[in-house]
C-alpha positions in Angstrom: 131.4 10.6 82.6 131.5 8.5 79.1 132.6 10.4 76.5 130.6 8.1 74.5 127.4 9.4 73.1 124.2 7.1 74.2 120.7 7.5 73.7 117.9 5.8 76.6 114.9 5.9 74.1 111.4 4.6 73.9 111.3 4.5 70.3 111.8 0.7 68.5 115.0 -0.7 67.1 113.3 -0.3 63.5 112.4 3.0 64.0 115.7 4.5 65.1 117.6 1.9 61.9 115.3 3.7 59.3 116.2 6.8 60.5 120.4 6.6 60.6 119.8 5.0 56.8 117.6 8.0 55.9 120.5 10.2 57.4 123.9 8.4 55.9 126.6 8.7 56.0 127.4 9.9 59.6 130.2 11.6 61.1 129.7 11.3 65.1 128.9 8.0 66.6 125.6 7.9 68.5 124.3 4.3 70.0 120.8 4.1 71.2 119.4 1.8 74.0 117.6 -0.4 71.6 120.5 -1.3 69.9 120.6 0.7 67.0 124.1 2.4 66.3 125.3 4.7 63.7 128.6 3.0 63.0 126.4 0.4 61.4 125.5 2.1 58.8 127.8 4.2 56.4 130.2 6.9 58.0 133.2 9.6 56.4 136.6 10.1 57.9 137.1 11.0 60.4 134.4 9.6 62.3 134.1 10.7 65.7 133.4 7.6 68.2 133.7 9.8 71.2 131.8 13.5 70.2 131.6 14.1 74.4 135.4 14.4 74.6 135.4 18.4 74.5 132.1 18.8 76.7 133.9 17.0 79.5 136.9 19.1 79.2 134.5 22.0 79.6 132.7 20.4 82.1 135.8 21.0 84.0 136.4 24.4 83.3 133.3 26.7 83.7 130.8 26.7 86.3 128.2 24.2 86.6 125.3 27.2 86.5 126.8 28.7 83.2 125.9 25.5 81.8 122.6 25.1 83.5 121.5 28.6 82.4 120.9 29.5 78.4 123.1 28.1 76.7 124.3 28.4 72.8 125.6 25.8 70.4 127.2 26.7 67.5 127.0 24.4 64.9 125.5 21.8 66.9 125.6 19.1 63.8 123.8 15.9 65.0 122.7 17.9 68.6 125.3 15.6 70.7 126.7 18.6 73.1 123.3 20.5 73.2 121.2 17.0 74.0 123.7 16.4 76.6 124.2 19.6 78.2 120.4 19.5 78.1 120.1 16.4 80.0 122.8 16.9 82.5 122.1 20.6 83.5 118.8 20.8 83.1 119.3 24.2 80.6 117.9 26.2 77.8 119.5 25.1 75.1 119.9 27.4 71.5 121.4 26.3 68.3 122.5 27.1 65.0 124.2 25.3 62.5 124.1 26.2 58.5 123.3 22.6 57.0 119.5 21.7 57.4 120.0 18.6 58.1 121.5 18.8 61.2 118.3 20.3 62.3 116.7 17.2 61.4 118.5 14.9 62.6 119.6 16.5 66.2 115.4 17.4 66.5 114.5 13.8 65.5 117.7 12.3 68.4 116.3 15.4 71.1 112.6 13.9 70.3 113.9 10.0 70.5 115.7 10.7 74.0 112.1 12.5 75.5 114.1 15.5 76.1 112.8 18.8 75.0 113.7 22.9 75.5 115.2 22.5 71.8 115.7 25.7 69.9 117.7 24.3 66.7 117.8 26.8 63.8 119.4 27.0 60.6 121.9 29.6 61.0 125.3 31.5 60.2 128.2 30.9 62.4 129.7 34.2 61.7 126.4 36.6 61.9 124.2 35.1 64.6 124.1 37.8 67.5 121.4 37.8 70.6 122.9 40.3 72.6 123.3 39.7 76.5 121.5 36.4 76.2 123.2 33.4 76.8 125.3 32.3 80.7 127.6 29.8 78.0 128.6 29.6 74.3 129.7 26.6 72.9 131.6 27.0 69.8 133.0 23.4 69.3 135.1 22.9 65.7 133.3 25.6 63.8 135.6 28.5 63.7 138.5 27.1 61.3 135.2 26.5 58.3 134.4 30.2 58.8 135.6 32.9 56.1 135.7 35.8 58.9 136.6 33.8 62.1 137.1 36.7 64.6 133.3 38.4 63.7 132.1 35.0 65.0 134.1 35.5 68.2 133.0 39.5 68.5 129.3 38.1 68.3 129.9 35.9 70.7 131.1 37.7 72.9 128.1 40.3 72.5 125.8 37.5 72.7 126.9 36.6 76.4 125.9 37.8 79.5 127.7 39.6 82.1 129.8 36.6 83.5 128.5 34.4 80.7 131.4 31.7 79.2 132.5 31.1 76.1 133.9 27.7 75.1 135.8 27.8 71.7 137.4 24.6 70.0 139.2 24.8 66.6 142.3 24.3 64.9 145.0 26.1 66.1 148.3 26.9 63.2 151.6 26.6 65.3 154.5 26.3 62.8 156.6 28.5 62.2 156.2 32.6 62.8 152.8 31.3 65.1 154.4 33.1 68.1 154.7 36.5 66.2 150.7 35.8 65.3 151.0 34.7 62.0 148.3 32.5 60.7 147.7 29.8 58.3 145.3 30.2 55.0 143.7 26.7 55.0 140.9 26.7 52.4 140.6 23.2 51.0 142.3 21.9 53.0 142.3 17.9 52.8 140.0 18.3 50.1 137.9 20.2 52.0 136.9 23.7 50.9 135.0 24.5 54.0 138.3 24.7 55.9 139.6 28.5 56.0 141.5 29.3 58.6 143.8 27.9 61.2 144.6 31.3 63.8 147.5 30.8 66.0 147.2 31.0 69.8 148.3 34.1 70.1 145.7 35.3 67.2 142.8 33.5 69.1 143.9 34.8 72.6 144.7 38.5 71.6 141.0 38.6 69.7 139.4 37.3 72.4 140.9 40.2 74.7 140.0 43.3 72.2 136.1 41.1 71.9 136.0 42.2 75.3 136.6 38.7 77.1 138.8 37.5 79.8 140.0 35.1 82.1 140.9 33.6 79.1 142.4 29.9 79.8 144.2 27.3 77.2 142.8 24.5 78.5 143.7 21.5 76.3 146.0 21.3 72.9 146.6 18.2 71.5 148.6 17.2 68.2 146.4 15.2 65.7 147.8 13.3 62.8 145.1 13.8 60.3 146.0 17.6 60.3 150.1 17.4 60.2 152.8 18.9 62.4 152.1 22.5 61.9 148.8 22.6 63.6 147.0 21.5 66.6 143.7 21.2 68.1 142.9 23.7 71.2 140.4 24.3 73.9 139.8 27.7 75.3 137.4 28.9 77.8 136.6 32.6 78.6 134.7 34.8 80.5 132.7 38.2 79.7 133.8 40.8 82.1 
């Protein structure tokens, strides 16, 4: 499947413009079937022109009726993973993401594509737990902006069902000591003072275990410029025992 994110909607071409102006600058690329696109209009760095990337590596790596049961999306930003899981599963789909506009824009994109089962809230990464309630988490480039990083991953993994998935993307810090567990202190971070921390592999894998996960699988690393030679972007799945 694309890893392009594309909207078949009803609503016009000057509709869906007004809307990505109101919204400005974006970060992941949407393109609607009336033309519209969000690259036209102004965008940050680094702008994301194929946000479907990890959901297909998932695809792969979890079964299909995990994500066509409830299913979780932590910060879901402009809805891309939850309006596509929705559409191609057919699932209950929960999110939560701390910036209010991200409810407003992925409810407004969910509306425009005639898909409903929404439940976007405004929410805390690190606190949200529904205990026993969703078959999948995604937790898709959150975890390095949270403070306490391995509460989010204990509420997770409370939050799943028996034989429920979680899907966890992040920054991962492999320089030097990573293979002893030490961990990198990232807060601001390009500027950035969301960014906290990047865990090493061995952090993220051994916290995942004593959350009470397992089957826990490295499914894709790969080296990005933008964040030097001393990290790396990973892809985990697990399972609740």
């Amino acid at each position: 499947m694309s890893t392009e994110w594309h909207i078949e909607t009803g609503v016009s071409r000057e509709e869906t413009e007004a809307f990505l102006a109101r919204y400005e600058p974006w970060r992941i690329g949407v393109t609607f079937s009336n033309g519209a696109r969000a690259a036209d209009f102004k965008t940050v760095e680094p702008f994301t022109t194929h946000p479907l990337g990890k959901l297909g590596v998932i695809e792969k790596s979890i079964p299909t009726k995990a994500l066509a049961g409830r299913v979780l999306d932590i910060g879901f930003n402009c809805g891309h993973n939850s309006i596509e899981v929705r559409r191609r599963y057919g699932g209950q789909v929960v999110g939560i993401d701390f910036n209010p506009r991200h409810k407003l824009v992925a409810g407004w994109i969910a509306d425009a594509s005639g898909l409903g089962g929404f439940d976007f809230r405004t929410g805390d990464a690190e606190s949200f737990e529904e205990p026993n309630s969703f078959t999948a988490i995604l937790h898709l480039g959150t975890l390095y902006h949270l403070p306490n990083p391995l509460r989010s991953i204990q509420n997770c993994a409370n939050s799943l069902c028996k034989d429920g998935w979680l899907a966890l993307e992040t920054t991962a810090y492999v320089g030097e000591g990573c293979e002893n567990g030490l961990n990198k202190f990232i807060y601001g971070f390009k500027g950035d003072k969301t960014n906290f921390w990047a865990l090493s592999k061995q952090t993220l894998e051994e916290f995942m275990r004593i959350a009470g996960l397992t089957d826990i699988k490295l499914v894709k690393e790969v080296k990005v410029a933008y964040v030097g030679d001393e990290m790396s972007r990973v892809i985990y799945v697990a399972r609740k025992a």
